[in-house]
N, C-alpha and C positions, 0 to 999 in steps of 0.2 A: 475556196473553190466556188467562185459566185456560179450558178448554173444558170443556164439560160436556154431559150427557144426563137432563132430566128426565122423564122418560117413565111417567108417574104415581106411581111413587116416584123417588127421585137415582138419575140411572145415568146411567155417564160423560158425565152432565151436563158472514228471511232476511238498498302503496305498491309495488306491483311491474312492474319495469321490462320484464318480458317480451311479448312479445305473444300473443293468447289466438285461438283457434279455439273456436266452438263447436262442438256436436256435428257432426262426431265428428273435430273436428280443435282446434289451440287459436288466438286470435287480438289485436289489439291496437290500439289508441288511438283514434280520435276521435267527440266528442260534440259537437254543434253548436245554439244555441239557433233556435227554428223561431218564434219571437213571430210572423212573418208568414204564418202557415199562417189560413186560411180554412174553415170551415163550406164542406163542396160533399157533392156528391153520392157513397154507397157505388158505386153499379155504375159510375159511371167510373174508378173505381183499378182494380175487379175486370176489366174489358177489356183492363188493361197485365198482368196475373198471369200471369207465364213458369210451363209446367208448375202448372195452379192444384190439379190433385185431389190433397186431403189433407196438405196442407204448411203447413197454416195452425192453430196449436196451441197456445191458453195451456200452461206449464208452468212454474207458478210456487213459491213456497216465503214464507211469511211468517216473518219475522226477529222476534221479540218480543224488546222489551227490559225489560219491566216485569218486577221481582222478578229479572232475570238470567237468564231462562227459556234464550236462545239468544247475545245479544250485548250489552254483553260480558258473558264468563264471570262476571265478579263485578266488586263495584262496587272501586273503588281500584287500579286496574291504572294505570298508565303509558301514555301518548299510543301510545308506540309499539307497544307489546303488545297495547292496542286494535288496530289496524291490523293488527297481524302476524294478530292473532286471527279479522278481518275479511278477508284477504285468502285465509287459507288455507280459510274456508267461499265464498268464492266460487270460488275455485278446484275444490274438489270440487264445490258446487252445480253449474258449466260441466260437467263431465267427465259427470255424472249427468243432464245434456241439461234443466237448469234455465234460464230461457229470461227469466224476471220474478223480483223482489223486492219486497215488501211490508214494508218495513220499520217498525215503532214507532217515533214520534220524538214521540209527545206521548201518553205512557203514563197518567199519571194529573193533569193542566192541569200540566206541567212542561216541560220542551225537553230533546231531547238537540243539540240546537242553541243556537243564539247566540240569544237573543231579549230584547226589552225589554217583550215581554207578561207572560211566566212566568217561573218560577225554572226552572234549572239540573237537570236529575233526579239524582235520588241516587242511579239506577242506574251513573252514572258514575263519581263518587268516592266515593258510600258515605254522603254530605250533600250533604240539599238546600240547592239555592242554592249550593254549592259549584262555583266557574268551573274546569271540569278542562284549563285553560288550551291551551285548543285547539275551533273550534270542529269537529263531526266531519261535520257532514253533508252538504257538498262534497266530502270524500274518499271517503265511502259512496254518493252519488251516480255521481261519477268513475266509479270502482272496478267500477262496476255499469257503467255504459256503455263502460267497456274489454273489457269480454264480453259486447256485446252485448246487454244485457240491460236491460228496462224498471225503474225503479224507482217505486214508489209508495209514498206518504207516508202512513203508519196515524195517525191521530188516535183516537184513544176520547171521545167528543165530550163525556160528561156526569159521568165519575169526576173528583172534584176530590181526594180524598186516600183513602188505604189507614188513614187514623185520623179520628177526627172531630173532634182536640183542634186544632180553628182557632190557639188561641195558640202551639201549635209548628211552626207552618206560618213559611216564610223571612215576612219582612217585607215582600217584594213579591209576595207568592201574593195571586192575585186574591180566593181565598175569607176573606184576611185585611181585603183593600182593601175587602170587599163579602160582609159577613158575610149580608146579606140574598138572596143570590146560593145559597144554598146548603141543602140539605137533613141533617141527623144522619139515619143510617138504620142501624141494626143496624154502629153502630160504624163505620163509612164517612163519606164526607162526598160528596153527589153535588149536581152543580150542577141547577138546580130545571127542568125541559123547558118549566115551563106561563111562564117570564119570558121576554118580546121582549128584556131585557137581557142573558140568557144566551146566548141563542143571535146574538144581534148581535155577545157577546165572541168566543163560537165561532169565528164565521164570520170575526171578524179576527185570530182566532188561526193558522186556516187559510190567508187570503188573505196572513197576512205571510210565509208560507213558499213560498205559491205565485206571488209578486212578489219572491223573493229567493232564489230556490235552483231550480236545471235538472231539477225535479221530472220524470216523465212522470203522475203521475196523484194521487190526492184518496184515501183508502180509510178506512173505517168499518168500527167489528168489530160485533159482536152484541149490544153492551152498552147499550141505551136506557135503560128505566126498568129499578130495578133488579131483577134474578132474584128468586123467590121465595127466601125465605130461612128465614127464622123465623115470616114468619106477618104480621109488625110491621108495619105502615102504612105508609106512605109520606107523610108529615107537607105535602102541596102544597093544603092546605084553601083559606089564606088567596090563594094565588093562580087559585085556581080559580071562588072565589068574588069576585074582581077579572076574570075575563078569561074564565070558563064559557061564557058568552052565550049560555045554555038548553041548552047540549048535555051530554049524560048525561058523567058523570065520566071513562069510559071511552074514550069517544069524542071527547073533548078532549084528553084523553095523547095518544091517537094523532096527533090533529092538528097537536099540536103538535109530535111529532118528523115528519110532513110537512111542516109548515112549515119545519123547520129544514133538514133535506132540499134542499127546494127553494132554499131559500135560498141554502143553498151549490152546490150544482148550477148558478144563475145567476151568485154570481159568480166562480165557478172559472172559467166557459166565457167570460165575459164579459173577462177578465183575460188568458186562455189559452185560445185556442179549440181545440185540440191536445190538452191536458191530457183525461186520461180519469177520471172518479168513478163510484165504484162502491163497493158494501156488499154484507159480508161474513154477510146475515140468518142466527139460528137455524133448523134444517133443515125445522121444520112449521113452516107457515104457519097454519093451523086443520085440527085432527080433521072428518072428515067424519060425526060422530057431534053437532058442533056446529054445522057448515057445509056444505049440498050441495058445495059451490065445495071442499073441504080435502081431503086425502089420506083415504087409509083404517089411519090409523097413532092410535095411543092416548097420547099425550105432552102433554106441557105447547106450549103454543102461543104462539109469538112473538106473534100479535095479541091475544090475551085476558089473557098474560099481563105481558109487558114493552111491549106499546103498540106495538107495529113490523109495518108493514103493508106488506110488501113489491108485492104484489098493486095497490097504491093508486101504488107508486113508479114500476111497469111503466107503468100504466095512464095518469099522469102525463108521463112520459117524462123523471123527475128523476134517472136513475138511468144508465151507461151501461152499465153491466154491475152483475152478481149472482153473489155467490159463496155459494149455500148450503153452510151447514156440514153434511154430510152423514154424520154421524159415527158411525154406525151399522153396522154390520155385515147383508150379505146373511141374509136369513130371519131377524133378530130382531125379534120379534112387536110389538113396539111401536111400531116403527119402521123400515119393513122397506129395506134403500136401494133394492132392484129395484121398491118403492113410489115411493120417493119422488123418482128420477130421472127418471122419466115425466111425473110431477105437476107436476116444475118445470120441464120439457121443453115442456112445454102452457100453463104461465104464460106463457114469454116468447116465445113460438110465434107468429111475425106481427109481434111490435111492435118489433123493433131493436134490444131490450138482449139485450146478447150472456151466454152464460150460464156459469160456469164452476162445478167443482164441489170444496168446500172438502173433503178429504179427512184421514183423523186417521190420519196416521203414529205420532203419539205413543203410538198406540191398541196397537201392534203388540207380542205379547209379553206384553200383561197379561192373558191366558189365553181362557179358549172360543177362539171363532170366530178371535180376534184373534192368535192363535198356527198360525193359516196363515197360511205364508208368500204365498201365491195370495190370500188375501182381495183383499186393495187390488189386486193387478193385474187381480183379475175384475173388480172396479168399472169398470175402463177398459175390459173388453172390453164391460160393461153398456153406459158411454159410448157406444158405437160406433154401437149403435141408433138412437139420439136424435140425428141432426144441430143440432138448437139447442146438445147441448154441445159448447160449441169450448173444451174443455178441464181441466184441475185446477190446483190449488194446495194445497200440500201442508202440514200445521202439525204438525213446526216443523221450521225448520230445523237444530236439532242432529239430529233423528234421519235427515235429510235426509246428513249429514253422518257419524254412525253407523252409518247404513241396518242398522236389526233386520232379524233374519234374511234378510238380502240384499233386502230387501221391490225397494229401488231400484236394486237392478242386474236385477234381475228385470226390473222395468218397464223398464228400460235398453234390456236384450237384446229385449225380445218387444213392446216398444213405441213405443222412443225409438232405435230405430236409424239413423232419419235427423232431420236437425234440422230444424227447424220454425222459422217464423215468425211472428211475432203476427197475432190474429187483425185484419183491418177491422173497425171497430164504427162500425154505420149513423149516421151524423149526425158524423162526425168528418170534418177534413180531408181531401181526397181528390186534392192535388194532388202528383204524383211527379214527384221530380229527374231532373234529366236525367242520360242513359246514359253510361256507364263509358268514358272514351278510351283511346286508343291500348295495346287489349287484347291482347298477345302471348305466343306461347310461348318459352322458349328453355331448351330439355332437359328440357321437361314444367312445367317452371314457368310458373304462367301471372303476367304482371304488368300492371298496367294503369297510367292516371293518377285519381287520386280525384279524389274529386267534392265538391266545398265543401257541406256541410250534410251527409253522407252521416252516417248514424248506421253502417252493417254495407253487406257484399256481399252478397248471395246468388249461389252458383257449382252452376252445373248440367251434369249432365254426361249428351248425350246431345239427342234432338229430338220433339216431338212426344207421340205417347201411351207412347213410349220413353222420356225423359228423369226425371229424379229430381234430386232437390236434396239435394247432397251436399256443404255445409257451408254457413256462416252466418259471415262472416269481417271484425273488422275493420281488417284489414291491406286494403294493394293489393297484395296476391301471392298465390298459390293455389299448394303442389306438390300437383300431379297424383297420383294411383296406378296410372290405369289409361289407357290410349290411348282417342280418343275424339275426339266433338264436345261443344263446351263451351260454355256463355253465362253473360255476367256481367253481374248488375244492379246500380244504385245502390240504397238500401233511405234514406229518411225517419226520423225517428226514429218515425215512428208504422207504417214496416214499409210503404207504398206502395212499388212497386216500377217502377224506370224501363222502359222499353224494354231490352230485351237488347243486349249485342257478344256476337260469336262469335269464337270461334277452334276450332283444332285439332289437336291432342295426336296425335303419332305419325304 
């Protein structure tokens, strides 16, 4: 996921046997399939919310695998050192109160999975097509739900190759099987937006992962039509002129990545109604210098320029959440972020998609602004303003894992000191397991009996406008630190919360 800033010129154009607590404790094992969860109603889960104000908080981290950016470190490692390499950024992501994963598993039409769609990615052993004899994404999955933690499956829906010579593409790459499938662009090779037969491959590229792997969610990055580049065309004449149907050039890109959009949005939910989608849009939507409706920022524009109409996806309700890239720094003039988290505050203000805000760790260190260490955590206090944001997600996970200049133990201390649970997102199942049995103390340890399907606990300690939620656990045991009153919920893998048990410490 290269990030970038075009803003009238280029500018800076996520196997161990322990158990894990999340913040601010560690915890461990089970994940359970929910295929019988149901479409119901947001405000009857929110009626069962033990202790509900402010505990409810994307904190996510996207895992890139294209080019090696975060995982793995490089391509040709060993099964196990993948893993080793994988286990030890989750381990720190949990410590740093990282809560979601966003993982790459379809970086440019390849698998870092088992698939009979695509070839094998070369980020794994270095050649494509190459079976790095194991497949990984059940373990990355797992791994993720042993702490707790959501994962979401990154697709890039329209890059078909980082070269455009088709004839050195594996022998089962689709753009090989289906050379008409495909666009040459400034050296690239991108699958064409304006074909029903592109986005029909798409969506069963999608649906085979989300029929065969304990996904929690669908995610899309930024990348539609392709970035301005060179200037160079974008060669989709012959299909435009097949399937235009009167509508201006411009305004058929975009349709077409709606359509695709929706498409998948119906049959992710149709398949998995549980399962959550969501896109990760470029941070302007339109300058208000071209749009009453767009920010007051001077940038290149996700709808004018790459065809991606976030605004149309709200308005749709193809979309379950939104992760603007917001990669900007406070008071820069083109794009200013204390602009433009208001703006997207008021987009999805009333209509249900939940909003989170994509944040550039990577950004941290490469000089001005970006060398306070406060930048990013002001962004969160920004946050705080706008109740539509229920959240961040942070790109990328090594520096999540390096934390520059302490950027994440900053936010640690002054923001993530208690844990959090995922946010409800309106139109998703809303049915919660039943309550935690035979919850007891015995020398401060709390222990209970689990709960069949329970993704996590929630452990709260304390009643009423007094109590606080003080860890996120997937064990059945709690030690205590402090004396107290205590309640313990079952948690859904979608974070619905049962009815409480109590007990009492000291």
């Amino acid at each position: 996921m290269k990030r970038k800033l075009i803003a009238g010129v280029a500018v800076a154009a996520t196997a161990s046997a322990g158990a894990y607590l999340l913040v601010p404790e560690a915890s461990g094992s089970s994940s359970a399939s929910s295929a019988g969860l149901e479409r119901a109603s947001y405000e009857s889960a929110a009626k069962t919310d033990v202790c509900p104000a402010a505990k409810r908080q994307m904190r996510g981290m996207w895992i890139a695998t294209t080019q090696n950016i975060d995982w793995p470190s490089k391509a040709g490692l060993s099964p196990g050192t993948q893993r080793a390499e994988y286990v030890k950024m989750l381990d720190t992501a949990a410590a740093r109160g990282i809560n979601a994963v966003f993982v790459q598993v379809r970086p440019a039409s390849d698998a870092i999975y088992k698939s009979s769609l695509e070839p094998w990615s070369q980020y794994l052993t270095g050649k494509a097509g190459k079976d790095p004899g194991w497949d990984p994404l059940p373990f990355l999955i797992s791994e993720a739900h042993k702490r707790g933690m959501e994962f979401h499956a990154w697709f890039n829906p329209y890059r078909a190759a980082y070269s455009d010579n088709i004839a050195a593409l594996p022998a089962n790459h689709p753009a090989r099987q289906h050379p008409g499938w495909v666009v040459k662009h400034e050296g690239r090779l991108y699958y064409n937006p304006g074909l029903p037969s592109v986005r029909d491959h798409v969506t069963k590229v999608i649906m085979d992962v989300v029929n065969r792997y304990d996904i929690d969610g669908v995610h899309f990055d930024d990348y539609f039509y392709p970035y301005p580049g060179q200037g160079t065309k974008f060669n989709d004449t012959a299909a435009y002129n097949k399937y235009g149907e009167g509508k201006s050039l411009a305004n058929w890109r975009r349709a077409n990545v709606n359509q695709l959009v929706a498409q998948v949005d119906k049959a992710v939910h149709r398949a998995k109604p549980y399962l959550k989608f969501g896109i990760s849009p470029f941070g302007i939507w339109r300058n208000k210098s071209n749009d009453p409706a767009g920010s007051k920022t001077n940038g290149m524009s996700a709808y004018d320029a790459i065809y991606a109409d976030p605004k149309a996806w709200i308005k749709a309700g193809t979309v379950d959440y939104l992760t603007p890239q917001l990669y900007w720094n406070r008071g820069f003039a083109a794009a200013d972020y204390d602009v433009l988290v208001p703006w997207w505050a008021n987009a999805v203000k009333g209509s249900g998609v939940d909003l989170y805000i994509g944040q550039a760790l990577y950004q941290i260190g490469t000089g001005g602004a970006w060398n306070r260490p406060n930048e990013i955590p002001s962004h969160l206090a920004v946050n705080k303003r706008y109740p539509e944001v229920k959240g961040d997600v942070y790109f990328s996970a090594k520096q999540v894992v390096q934390n520059p200049l302490k950027v994440m133990t900053r936010i640690d201390e002054d923001y993530y000191k208690r844990p959090a649970l995922l946010p409800l997102i309106k139109g998703l199942p809303t049915r919660p397991l039943g309550p935690v049995k035979n919850l007891r103390n015995a020398g401060g340890t709390l222990t209970w009996t689990g709960v069949p399907g329970a993704r996590a606990y929630a452990v709260y300690r304390g009643s009423g406008n007094s109590c606080e939620l003080v860890a996120v656990t997937t064990r059945s045991s709690f030690q205590t630190r402090a004396n107290g009153a205590y309640q313990v919920t079952s948690l859904d893998r979608l974070y619905n919360e049962s009815r409480p048990a109590a007990a009492r410490v000291g």
